[in-house]
C-alpha positions as CSV (number, residue, x, y, z in Angstrom):
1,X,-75.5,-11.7,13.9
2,X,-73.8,-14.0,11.5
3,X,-72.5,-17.3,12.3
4,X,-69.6,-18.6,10.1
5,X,-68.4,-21.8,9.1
6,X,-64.5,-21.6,8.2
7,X,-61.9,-24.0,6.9
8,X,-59.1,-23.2,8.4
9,X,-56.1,-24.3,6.2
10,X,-52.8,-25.4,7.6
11,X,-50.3,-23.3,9.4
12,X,-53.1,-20.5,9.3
13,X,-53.0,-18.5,12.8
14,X,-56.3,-18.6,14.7
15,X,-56.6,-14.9,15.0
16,X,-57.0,-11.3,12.9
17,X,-54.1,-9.1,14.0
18,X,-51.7,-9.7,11.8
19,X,-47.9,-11.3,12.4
20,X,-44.9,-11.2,10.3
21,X,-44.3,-13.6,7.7
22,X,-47.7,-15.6,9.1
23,X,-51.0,-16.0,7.8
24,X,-54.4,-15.3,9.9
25,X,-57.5,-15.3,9.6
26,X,-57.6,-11.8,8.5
27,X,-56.1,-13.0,5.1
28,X,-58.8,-15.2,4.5
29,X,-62.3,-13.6,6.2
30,X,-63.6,-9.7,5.6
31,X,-66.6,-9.8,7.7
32,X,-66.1,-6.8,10.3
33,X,-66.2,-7.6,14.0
34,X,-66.2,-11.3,14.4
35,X,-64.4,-13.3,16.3
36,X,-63.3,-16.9,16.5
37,X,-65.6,-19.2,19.3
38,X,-62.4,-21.4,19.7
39,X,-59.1,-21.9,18.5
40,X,-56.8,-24.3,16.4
41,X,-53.0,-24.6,16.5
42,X,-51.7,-23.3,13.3
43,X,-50.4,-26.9,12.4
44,X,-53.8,-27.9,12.8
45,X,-56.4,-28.2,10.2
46,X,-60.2,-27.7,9.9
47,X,-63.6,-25.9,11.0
48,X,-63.9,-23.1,12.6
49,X,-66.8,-21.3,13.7
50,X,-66.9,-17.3,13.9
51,X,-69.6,-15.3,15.2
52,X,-69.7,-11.2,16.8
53,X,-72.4,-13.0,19.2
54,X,-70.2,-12.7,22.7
55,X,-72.5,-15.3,24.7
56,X,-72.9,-17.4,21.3
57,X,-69.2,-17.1,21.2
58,X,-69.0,-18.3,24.5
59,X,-71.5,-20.9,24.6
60,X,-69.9,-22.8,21.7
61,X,-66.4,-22.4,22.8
62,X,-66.7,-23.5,27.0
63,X,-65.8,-26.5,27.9
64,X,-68.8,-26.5,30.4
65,X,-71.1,-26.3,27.4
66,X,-69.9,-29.5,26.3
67,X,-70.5,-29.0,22.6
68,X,-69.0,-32.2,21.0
69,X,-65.9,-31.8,18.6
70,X,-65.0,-34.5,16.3
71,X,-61.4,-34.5,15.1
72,X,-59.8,-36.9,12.1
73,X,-56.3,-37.6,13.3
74,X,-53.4,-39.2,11.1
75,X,-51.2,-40.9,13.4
76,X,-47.5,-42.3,13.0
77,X,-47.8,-46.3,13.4
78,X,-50.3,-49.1,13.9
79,X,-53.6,-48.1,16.0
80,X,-54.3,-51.3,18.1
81,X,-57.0,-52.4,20.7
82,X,-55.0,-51.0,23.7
83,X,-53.8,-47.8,22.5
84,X,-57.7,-47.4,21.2
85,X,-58.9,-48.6,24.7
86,X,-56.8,-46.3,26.3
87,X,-57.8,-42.8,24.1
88,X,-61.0,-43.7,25.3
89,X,-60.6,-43.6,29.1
90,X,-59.7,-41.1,31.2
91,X,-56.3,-40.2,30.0
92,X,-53.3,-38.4,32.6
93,X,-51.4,-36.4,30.8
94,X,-49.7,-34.9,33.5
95,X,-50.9,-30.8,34.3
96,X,-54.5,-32.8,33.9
97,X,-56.8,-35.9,33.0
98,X,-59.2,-36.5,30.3
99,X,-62.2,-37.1,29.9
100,X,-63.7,-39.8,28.7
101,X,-64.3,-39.1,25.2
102,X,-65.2,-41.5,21.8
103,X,-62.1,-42.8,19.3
104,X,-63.0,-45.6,16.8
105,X,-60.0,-46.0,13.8
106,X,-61.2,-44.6,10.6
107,X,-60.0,-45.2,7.2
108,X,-58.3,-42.5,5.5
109,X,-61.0,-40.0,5.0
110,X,-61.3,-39.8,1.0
111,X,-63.3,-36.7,1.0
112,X,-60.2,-34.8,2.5
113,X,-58.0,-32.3,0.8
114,X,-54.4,-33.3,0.3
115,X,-52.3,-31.1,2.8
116,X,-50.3,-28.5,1.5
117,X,-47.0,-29.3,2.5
118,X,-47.8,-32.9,2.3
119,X,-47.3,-35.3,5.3
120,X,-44.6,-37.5,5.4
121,X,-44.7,-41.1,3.6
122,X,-42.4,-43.8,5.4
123,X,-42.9,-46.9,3.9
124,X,-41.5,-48.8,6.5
125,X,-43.6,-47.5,9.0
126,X,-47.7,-47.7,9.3
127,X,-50.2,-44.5,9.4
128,X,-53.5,-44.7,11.1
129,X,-56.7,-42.8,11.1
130,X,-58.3,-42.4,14.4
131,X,-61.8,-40.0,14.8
132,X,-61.7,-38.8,18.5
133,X,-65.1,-36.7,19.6
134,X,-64.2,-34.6,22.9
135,X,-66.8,-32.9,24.9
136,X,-63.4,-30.6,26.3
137,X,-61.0,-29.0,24.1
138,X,-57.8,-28.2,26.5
139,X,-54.7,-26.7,24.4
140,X,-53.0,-29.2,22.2
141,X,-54.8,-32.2,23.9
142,X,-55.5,-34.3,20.9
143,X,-51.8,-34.8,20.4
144,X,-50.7,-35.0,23.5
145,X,-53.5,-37.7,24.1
146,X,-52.0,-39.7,20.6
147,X,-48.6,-39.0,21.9
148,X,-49.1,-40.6,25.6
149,X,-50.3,-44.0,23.8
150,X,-47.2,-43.8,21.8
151,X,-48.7,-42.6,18.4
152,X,-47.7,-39.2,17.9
153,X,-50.1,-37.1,15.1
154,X,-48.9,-36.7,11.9
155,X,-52.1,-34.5,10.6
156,X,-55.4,-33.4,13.1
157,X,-58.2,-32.0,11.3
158,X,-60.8,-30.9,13.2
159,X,-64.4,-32.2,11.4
160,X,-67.1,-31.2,13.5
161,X,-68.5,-29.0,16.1
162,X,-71.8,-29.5,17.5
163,X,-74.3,-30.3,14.6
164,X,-72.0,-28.4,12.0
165,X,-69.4,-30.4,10.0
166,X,-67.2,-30.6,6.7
167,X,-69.5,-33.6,5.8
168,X,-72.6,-31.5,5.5
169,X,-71.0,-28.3,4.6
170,X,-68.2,-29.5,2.0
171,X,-65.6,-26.2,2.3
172,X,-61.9,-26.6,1.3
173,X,-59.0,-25.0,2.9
174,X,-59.2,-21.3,3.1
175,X,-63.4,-21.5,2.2
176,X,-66.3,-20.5,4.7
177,X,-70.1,-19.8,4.7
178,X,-72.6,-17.8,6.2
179,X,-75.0,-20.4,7.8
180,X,-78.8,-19.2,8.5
181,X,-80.0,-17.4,11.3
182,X,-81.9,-20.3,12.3
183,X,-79.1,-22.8,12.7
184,X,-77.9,-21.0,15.7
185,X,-80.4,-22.4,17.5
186,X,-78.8,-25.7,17.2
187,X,-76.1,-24.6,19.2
């Protein structure tokens, strides 16, 4: 019953079969029969975590399981106090509303890969680094949460998920590792 750690690299599609022109993570992982416990958008960077344990799966990618996901997200223009205040809080973003989650700005991570193709430098116009922890996970909610305080995301690399991260388990784009039976456990 393996549980992997996976870096998934930029534009790389959050699934095995394979589509045209696209990369997935069949281009990148071998093990038979395991599946992703969660997704990324392909312009979306970051760990993943794979298992063939169906509830494992499940209880690591459920929102009601509230495992905490930390995400490291470049934004276009100056972070300040309300924008900040107002990530925090319970967010309406229209089909539903957030929950409260953590943001604190960050400075640019220097342990992070440069992004293959790069983002954008305007140097008329700010960057910030915010790191936004979220006990949900809804499709695309990160940047539509940056976007509704009027900071759309430039890059979102996702660096934790429950008491695994990039910090502790340095993989570049593309890399992943087997972890020990016993860290399941932690999940």
């Amino acid at each position: 019953m393996p549980l992997i750690l996976f870096n998934k690299p930029f534009q790389v599609l959050c699934q095995f079969s394979p589509q045209p022109g696209r990369a997935s993570l069949a281009d990148y992982l071998r093990t038979p029969n395991i599946y992703p416990a969660g997704r990324l958008d392909a312009d979306s960077e970051g760990l993943m975590l794979l298992t063939d344990d169906g509830r494992l799966q499940h209880s690591i990618a459920h929102p009601d399981h509230k495992e905490a996901k930390t995400y490291l997200v470049q934004v276009d223009g100056a972070l300040d106090a309300g924008a900040l205040a107002r990530l925090q809080a319970p967010l309406d973003l229209g089909d539903f509303v957030t929950k409260p989650c953590r943001a604190v700005q960050i400075a640019e991570p220097g342990w992070l890969w440069p992004r293959t193709p790069p983002i954008r430098v305007r140097a008329d116009k700010p960057t910030s680094w915010i790191a936004i922890t979220l006990q949900e996970g809804k499709n695309r909610q990160v940047r539509r949460m940056t976007a509704a305080v009027g900071l759309p995301t430039l890059r979102l690399v996702r660096s934790s998920i429950g008491p695994f991260s990039l910090a502790t388990h340095p993989l570049m784009p593309g890399e992943w590792v087997e972890v020990p039976a016993g860290d399941m456990k932690k999940i």
